[in-house]
Structure formats: C-alpha cells, structure tokens
N, C-alpha and C positions, 0 to 999 in steps of 0.2 A: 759133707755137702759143699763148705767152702772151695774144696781143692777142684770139683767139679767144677763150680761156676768159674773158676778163676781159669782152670784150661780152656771151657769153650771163649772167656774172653779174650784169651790170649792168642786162641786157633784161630776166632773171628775177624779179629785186627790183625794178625800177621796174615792173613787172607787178603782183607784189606790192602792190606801194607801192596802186598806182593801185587793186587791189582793193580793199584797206581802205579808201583815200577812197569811194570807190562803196558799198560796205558802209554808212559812217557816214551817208553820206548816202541811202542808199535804204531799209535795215532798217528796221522796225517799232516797237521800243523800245530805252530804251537798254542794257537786257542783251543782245540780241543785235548790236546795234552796236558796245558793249563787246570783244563777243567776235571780229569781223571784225577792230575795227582792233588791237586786240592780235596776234592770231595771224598774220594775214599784216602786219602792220605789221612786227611784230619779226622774221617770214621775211625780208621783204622788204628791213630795214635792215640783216639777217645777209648777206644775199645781197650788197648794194650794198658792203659794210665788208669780205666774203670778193674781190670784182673792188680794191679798194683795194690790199688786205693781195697780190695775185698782181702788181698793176702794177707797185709802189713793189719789191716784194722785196728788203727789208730787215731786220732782225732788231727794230729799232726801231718799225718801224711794222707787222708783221706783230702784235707783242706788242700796241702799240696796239689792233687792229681786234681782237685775240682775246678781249683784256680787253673791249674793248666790247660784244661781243655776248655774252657772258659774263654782263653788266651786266644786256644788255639781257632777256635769256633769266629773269635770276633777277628784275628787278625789276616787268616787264610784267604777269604774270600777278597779284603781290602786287596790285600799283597796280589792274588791272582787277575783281578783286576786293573789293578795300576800295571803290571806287566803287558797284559792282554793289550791295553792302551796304547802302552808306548812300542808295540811290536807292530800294531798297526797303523800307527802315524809316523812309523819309520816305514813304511814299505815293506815291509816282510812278505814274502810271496804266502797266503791263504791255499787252501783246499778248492778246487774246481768243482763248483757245483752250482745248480742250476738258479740259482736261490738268487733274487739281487738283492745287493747293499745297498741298502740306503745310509745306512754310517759314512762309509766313504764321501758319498754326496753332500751331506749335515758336514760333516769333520772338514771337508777340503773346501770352504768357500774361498 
C-alpha cells in the first residue's frame, strides 16, 4: 500500500512540477509566470518531499521533508513577491489587458 501512495505522490508532484515549467515557459509576463512557478512549483516539491517522507519512514527523514516544505511553503510566496515588486518598479513591459492599475498610480507618486 506504501509503494502505491508514494507513486501517485510522486506522479502528482512531478505533474506539478512539469506545470510550473510549462507555466514559466508559456505565460505572458513575468507576474503571472511568477505566480505558476511558485504555486505549483512548491505543490509539486511538497508533493515529491511528502512520497520521500512515506518511502524512507523514518523519524529522521520524515522531520527532514516536513521541515522542508514548511521552508518552502513560508519562503516561495515572500521570494515571488519581492521579485514581482521589483519587475514592476523597474518598468518591465506587463500583459495588455483591460484591467486598470491602480499600483502604478499608489507606487509612482
């Protein structure tokens, strides 16, 4: 029953995984590429670290993969963020859409 759970975790995340690459590479700008490879990145590396933490079962490497996604969970969105930031207060050309910015107008006084 292990060996089952530990494949779909690992088909699930490397699905993941493979999203976010396809994301970074097909999306339109880089805030919504940002936003693919962070959120299924980090699914997808919780996913692959949760098949680790079931195969290994051990107390030592289950704390490992918890701690790491733990890591990764609290650091992805900071990191995506402060990027997101600084690509837009350098001018980065955005996606054309109908939507107005109000950031721009807040950010550029």
């Amino acid at each position: 029953m292990a060996e089952i759970v530990m494949a779909a975790l690992v088909l699930l995340g490397g699905f993941f995984c493979f999203v976010a690459g396809l994301g970074v590479l097909r999306l339109p700008d880089v805030l919504i590429r940002m936003h693919a490879s962070t959120k299924a990145g980090t699914l997808g590396s919780g996913l692959i670290l949760a098949a680790v933490a079931v195969y290994f079962a051990d107390t030592a490497t289950i704390t490992r993969a918890v701690a790491t996604i733990l890591f990764l969970l609290i650091t992805a969105p900071v990191a995506a963020h402060m990027i997101g930031r600084a690509a837009f207060r350098s001018g980065v050309e955005l996606w054309k859409t109908k939507i107005e910015d109000d950031a721009e107008r807040k950010l550029n006084r």
